[in-house]
VOPAGU-2260 file (C-alpha; in pm, 1 decimal, decimal comma):
REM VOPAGU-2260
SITE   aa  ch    i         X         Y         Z
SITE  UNK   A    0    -551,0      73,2     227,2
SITE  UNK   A    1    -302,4    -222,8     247,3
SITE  UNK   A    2     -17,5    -165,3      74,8
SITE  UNK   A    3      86,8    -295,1    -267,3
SITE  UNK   A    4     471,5    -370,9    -197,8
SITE  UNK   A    5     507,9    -717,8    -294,5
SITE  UNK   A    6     749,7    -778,7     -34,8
SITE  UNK   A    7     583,7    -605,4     275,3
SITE  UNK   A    8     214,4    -705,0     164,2
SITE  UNK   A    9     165,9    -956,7     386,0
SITE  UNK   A   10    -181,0   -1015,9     506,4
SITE  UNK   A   11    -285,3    -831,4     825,3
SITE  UNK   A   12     -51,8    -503,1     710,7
SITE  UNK   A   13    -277,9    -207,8     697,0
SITE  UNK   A   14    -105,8      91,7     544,5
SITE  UNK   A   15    -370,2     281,0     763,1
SITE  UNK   A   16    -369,4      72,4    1098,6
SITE  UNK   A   17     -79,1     -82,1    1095,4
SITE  UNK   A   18     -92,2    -494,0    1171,7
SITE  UNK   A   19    -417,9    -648,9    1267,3
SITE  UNK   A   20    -474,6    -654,1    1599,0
SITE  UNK   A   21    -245,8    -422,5    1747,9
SITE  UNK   A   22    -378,0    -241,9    2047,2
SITE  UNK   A   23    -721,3    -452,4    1963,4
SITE  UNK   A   24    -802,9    -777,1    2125,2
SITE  UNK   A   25   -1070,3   -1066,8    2026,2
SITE  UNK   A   26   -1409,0   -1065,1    2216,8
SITE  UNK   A   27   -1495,0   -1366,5    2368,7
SITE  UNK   A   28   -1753,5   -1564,8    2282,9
SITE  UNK   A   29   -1678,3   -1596,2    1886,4
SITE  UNK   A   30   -1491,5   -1467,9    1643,9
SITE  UNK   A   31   -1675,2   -1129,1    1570,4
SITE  UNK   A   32   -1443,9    -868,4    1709,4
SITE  UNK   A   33   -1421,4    -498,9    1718,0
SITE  UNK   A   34   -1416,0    -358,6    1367,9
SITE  UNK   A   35   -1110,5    -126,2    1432,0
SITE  UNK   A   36    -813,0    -292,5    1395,4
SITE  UNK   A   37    -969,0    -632,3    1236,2
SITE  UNK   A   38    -893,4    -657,4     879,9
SITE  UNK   A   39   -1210,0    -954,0     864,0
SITE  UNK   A   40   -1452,3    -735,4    1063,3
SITE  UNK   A   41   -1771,8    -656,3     872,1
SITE  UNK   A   42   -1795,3    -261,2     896,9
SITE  UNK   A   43   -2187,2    -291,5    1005,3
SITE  UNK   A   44   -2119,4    -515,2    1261,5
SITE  UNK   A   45   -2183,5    -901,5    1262,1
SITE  UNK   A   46   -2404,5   -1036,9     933,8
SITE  UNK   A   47   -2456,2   -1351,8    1117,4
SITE  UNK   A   48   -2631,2   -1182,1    1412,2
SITE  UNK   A   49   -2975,6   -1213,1    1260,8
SITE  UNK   A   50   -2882,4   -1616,0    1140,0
SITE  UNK   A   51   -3183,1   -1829,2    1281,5
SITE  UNK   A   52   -2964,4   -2111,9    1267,5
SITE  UNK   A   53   -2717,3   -1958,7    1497,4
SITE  UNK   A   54   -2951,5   -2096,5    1769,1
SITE  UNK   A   55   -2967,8   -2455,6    1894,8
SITE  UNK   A   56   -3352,6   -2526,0    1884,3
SITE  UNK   A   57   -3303,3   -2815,1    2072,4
SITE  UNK   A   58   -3074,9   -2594,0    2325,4
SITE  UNK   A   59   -3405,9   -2564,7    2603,8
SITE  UNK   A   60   -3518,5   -2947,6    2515,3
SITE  UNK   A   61   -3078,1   -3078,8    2608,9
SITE  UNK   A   62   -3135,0   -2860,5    2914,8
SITE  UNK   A   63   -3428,5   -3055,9    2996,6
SITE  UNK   A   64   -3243,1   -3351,4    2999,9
SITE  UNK   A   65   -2934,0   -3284,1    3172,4
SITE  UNK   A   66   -2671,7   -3263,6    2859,9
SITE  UNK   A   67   -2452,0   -2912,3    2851,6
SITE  UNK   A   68   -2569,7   -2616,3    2582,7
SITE  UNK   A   69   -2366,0   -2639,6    2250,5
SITE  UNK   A   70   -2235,1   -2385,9    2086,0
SITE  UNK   A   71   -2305,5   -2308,9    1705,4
SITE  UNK   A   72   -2097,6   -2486,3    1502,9
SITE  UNK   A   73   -1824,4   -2224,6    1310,3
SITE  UNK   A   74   -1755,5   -2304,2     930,6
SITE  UNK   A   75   -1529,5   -2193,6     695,4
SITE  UNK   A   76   -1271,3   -2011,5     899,0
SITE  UNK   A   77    -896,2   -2047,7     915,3
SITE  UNK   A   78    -784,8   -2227,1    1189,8
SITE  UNK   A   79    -400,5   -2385,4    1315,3
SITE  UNK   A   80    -452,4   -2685,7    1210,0
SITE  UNK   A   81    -554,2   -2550,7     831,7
SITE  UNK   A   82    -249,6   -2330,1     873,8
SITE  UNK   A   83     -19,6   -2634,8     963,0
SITE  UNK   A   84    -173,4   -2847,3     683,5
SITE  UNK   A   85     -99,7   -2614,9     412,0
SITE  UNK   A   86     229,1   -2503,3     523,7
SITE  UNK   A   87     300,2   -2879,1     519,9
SITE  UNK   A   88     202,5   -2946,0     180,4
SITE  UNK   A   89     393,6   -2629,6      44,4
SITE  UNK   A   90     727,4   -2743,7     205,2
SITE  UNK   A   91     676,8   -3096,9     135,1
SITE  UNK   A   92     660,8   -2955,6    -254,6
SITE  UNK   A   93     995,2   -2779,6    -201,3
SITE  UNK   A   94    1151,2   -2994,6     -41,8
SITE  UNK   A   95    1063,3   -3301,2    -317,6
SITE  UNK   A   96    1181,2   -3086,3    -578,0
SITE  UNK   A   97    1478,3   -2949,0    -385,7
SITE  UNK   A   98    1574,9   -3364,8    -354,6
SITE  UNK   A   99    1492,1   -3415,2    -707,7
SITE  UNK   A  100    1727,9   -3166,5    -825,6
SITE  UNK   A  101    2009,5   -3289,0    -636,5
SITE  UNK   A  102    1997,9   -3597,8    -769,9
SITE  UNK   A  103    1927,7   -3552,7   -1105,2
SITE  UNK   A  104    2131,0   -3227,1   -1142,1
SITE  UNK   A  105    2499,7   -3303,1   -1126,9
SITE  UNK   A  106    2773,5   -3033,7   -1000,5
SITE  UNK   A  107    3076,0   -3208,3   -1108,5
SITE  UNK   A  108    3319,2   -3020,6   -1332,9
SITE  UNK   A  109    3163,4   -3117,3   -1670,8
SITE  UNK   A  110    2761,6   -3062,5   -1566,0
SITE  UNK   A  111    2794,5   -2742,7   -1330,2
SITE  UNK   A  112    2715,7   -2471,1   -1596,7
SITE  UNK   A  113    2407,5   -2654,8   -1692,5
SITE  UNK   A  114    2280,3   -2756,6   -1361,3
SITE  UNK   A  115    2388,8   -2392,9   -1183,8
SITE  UNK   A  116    2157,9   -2234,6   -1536,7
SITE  UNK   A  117    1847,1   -2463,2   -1458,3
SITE  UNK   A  118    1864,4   -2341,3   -1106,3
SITE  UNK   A  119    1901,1   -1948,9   -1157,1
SITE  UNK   A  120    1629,7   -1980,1   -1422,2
SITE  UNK   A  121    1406,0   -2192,0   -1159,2
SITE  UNK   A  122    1457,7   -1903,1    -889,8
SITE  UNK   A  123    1355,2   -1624,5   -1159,1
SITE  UNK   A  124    1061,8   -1801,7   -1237,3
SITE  UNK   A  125    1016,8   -1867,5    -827,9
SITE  UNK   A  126    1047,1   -1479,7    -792,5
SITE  UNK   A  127     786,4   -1398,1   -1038,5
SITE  UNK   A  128     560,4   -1598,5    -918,0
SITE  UNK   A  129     601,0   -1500,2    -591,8
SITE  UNK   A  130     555,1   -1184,6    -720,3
SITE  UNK   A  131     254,8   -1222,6    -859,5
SITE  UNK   A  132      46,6   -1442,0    -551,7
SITE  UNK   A  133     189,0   -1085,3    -372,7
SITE  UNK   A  134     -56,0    -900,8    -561,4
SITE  UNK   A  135    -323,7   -1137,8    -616,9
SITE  UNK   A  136    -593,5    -990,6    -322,1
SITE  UNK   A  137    -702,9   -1385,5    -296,7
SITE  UNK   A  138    -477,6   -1653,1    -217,2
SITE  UNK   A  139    -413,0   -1925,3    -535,1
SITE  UNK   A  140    -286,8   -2274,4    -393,0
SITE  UNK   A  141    -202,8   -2365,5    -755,5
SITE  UNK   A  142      38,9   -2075,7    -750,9
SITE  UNK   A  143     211,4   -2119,6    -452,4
SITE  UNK   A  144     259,1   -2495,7    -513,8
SITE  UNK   A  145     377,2   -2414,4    -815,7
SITE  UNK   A  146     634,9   -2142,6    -672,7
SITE  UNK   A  147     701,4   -2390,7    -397,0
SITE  UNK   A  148     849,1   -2639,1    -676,8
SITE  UNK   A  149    1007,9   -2382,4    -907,4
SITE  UNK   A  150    1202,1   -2296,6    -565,0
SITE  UNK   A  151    1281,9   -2612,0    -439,4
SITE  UNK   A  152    1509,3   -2695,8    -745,1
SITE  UNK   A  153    1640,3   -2370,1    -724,2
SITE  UNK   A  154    1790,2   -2492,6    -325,0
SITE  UNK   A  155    1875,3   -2830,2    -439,1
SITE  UNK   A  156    2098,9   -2701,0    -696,3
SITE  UNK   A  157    2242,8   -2422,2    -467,2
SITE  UNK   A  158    2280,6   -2627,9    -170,0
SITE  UNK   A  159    2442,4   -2964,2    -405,2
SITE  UNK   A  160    2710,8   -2718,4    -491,7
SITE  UNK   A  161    2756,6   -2553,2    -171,6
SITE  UNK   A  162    2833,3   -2897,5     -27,1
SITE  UNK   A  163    2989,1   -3072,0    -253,2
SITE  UNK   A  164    3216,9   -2794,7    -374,6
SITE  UNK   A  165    3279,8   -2585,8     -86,7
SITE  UNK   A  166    3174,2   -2673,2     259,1
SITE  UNK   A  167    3097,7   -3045,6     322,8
SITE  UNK   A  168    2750,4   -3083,7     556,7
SITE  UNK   A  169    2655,5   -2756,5     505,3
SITE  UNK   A  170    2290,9   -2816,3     351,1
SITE  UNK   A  171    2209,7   -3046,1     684,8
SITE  UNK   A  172    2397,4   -2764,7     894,4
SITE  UNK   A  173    2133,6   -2504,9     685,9
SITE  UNK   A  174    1831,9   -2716,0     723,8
SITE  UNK   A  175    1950,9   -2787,5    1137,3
SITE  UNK   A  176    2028,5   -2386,0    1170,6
SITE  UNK   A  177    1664,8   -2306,3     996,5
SITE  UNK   A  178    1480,3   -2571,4    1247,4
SITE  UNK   A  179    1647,5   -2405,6    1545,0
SITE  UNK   A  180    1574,1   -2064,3    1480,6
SITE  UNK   A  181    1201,8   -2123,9    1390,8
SITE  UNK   A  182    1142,8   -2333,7    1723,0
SITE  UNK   A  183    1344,8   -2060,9    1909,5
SITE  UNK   A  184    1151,8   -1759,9    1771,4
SITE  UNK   A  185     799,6   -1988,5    1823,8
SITE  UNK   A  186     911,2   -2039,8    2170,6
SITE  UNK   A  187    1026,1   -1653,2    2273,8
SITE  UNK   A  188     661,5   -1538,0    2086,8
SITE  UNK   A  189     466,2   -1807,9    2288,3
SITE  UNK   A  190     605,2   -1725,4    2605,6
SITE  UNK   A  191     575,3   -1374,9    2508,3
SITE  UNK   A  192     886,0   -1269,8    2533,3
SITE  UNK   A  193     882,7   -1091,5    2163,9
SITE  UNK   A  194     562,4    -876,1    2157,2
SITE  UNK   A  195     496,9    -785,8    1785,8
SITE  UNK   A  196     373,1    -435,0    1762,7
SITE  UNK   A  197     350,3    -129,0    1563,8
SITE  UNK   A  198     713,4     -21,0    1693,6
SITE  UNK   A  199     821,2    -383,0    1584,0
SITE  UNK   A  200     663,2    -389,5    1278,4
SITE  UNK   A  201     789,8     -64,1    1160,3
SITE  UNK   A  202    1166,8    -157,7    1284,1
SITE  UNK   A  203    1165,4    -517,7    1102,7
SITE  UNK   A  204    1023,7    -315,0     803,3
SITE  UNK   A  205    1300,6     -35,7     778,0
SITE  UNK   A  206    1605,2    -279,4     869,1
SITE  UNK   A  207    1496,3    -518,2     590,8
SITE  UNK   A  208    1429,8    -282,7     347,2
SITE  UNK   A  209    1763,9    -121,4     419,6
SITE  UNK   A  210    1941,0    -449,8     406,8
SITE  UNK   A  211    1806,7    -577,9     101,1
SITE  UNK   A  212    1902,2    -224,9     -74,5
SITE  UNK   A  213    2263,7    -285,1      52,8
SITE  UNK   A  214    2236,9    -612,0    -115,2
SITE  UNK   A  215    2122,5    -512,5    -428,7
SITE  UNK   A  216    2362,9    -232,0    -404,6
SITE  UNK   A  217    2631,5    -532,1    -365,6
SITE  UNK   A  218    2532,8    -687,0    -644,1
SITE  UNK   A  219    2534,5    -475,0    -897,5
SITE  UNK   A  220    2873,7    -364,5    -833,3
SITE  UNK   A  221    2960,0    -718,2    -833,9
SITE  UNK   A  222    2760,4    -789,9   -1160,1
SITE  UNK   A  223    2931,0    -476,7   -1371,6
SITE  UNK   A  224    3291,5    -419,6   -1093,7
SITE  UNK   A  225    3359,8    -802,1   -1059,9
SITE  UNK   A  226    3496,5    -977,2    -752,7
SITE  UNK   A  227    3306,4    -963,2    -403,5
SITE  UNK   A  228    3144,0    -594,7    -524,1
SITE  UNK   A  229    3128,8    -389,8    -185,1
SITE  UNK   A  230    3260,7    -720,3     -30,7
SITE  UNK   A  231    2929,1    -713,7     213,0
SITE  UNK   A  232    2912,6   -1108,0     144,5
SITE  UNK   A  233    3256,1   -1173,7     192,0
SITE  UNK   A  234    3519,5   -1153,1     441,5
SITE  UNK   A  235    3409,1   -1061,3     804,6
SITE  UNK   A  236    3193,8    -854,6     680,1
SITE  UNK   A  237    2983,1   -1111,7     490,0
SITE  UNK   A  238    2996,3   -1295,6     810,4
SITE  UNK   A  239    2820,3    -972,4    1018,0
SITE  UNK   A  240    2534,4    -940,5     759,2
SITE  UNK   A  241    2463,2   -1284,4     717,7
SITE  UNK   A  242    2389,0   -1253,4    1089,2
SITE  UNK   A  243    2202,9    -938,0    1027,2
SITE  UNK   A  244    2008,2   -1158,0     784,1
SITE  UNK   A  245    1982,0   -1432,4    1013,4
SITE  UNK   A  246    1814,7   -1189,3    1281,6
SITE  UNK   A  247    1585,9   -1075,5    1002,2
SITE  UNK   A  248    1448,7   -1404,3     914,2
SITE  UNK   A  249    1364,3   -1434,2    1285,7
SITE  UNK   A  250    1215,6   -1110,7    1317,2
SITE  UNK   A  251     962,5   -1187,8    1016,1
SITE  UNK   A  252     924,2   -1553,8    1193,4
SITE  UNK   A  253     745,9   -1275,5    1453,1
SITE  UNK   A  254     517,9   -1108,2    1219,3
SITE  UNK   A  255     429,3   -1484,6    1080,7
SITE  UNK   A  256     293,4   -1623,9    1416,5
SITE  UNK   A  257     147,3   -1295,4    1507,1
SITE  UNK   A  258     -55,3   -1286,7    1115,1
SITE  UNK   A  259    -177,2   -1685,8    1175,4
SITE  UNK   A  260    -290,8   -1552,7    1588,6
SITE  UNK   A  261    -455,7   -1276,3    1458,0
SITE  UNK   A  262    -600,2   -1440,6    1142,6
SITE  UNK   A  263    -741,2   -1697,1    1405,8
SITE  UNK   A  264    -894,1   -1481,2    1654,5
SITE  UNK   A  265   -1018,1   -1258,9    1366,5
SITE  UNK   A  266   -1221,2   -1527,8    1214,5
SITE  UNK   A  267   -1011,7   -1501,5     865,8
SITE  UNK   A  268   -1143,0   -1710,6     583,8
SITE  UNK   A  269    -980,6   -2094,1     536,7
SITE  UNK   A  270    -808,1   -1946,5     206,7
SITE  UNK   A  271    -614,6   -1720,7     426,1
SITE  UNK   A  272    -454,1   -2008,9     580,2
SITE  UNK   A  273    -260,4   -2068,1     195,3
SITE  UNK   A  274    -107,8   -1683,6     258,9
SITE  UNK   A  275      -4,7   -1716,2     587,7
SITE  UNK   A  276     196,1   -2071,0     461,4
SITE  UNK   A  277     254,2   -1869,3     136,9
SITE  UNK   A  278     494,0   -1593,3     455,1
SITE  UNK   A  279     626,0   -1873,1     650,8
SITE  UNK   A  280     747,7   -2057,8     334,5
SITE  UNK   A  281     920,6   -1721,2     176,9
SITE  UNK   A  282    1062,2   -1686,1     572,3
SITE  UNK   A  283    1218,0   -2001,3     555,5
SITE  UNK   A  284    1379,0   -2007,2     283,2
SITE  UNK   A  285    1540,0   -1668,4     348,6
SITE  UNK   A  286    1683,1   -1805,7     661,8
SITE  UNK   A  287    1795,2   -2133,1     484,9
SITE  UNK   A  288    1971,9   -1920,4     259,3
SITE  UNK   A  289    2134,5   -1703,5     478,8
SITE  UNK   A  290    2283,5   -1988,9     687,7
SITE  UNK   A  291    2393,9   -2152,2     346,1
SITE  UNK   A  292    2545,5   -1797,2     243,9
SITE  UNK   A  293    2747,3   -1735,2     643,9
SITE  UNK   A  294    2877,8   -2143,6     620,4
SITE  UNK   A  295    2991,5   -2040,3     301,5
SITE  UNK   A  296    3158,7   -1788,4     435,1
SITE  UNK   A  297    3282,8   -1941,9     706,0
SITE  UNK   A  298    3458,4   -2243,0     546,9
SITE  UNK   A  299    3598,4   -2067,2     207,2
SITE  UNK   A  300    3794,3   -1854,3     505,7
SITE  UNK   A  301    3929,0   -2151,9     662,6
């Protein structure tokens, strides 16, 4: 059964075998795999097998002639390029809105309240809706668009009065720190130097969920105790866990390229290609944040 944690449901997490794919390879020749360990595998095997349009008929009669045996044509499955489109379009949405609400939401002394408002009441409505595509069992582009915009104001109001009011350049330093890490982590799982398995999975899953309990714990204290609560996002020690969450980010980078390389060998559905932008948009903007957080940090101790 996959589990039901919003947070940890991403696609390809099996509460009973762990992430797709692990110890499990694609056959080749197609898509159809093993059934163990392939969350698209049909349990009877292939129900294309018997298709008697998965044969050229004109195969024997190209032979004839000289031209080279094609192979069926293969519909309706997710691919990199659908991955890349759709992740493209989601942070093309966030990052419009994120432009839009710097410019039309003002920081100065006399607008900050307001502006700072519209953008904690844009990320609560960016959390339940991210939320709720978390339990959906189908992917809904509408929804992640629409969480995609709700978000983006959210970061342009953030990162306006991040650089405006406390560290000048830090949004580009952010957006430069987020870039670098994402083709660093694509690199080192390319060139297999990061193999995500089971052992991985589990580790990324325990430090995170640790880490964001700390936070929480943080925040309460700060909410209801006032000042920097446990001071875990302040001081040195703000700077070691933004770090931490830095490292994080990376580490579910990981799981991201291995759920789109799996998806793809699996033969996933095209809709799956809307989740796996759905991960890698909710990745990135953890990172952002936690570079936004650690310059933060970094300048108000200057």
């Amino acid at each position: 059964m996959r589990s039901r944690n919003p947070v940890f449901s991403r696609r390809g997490f099996s509460r009973d075998n762990g992430y797709a794919g692990f110890n499990t390879a694609p056959q080749a020749g197609g898509p159809a795999v093993a059934t163990q360990g392939n969350p698209y595998a049909q349990p009877t095997g292939d129900p294309y097998a018997q298709n008697p349009y998965a044969q050229n008929p004109y195969a024997q009669q190209d032979l004839q002639y000289g031209a080279p045996p094609q192979a069926p044509a293969t519909t309706g499955r997710m691919t990199i390029d659908d991955v890349v489109l759709r992740t493209a379009s989601t942070l093309g949405v966030l990052i419009l809105t994120a432009a839009l609400s710097w410019a039309l939401l003002p920081v100065d002394d006399a607008n900050i309240s307001r502006s700072y408002g519209i953008g904690i009441g844009a990320a609560l409505i960016g959390m339940v809706l991210a939320f709720v595509q978390s339990f959906k069992r189908k992917a809904s582009p509408a929804l992640i668009l629409t969480y995609a915009a709700f978000e983006g104001v959210f970061l342009g109001v953030v990162s306006n009065i991040v650089d405006n009011r406390i560290a000048d350049g830090a949004a580009m330093q952010a957006v430069i720190g987020t870039m670098a890490v994402f083709a660093g982590v694509l690199i080192a799982y390319k060139a297999g130097w990061i193999r995500v398995n089971r052992r991985f999975y589990g580790f990324v899953m325990a430090a995170a969920l640790g880490f964001i309990l700390l936070m929480t714990v943080n925040l309460l204290f700060a909410v209801f105790g006032g000042g920097d609560g446990l001071g875990f996002r302040s001081g040195a020690l703000g700077v070691v866990f933004g770090v931490i969450g830095i490292i994080l980010g990376a580490c579910f980078l990981a799981l991201d390229f291995k759920q789109v390389e799996d998806g793809v060998a699996y033969g996933a559905p095209r809709e799956e290609a809307w989740l796996a932008a759905f991960g890698l948009t909710l990745t990135l903007v953890w990172i952002y944040l936690e570079f936004l957080r650690l310059i933060s940090i970094l300048n108000s101790n200057d």
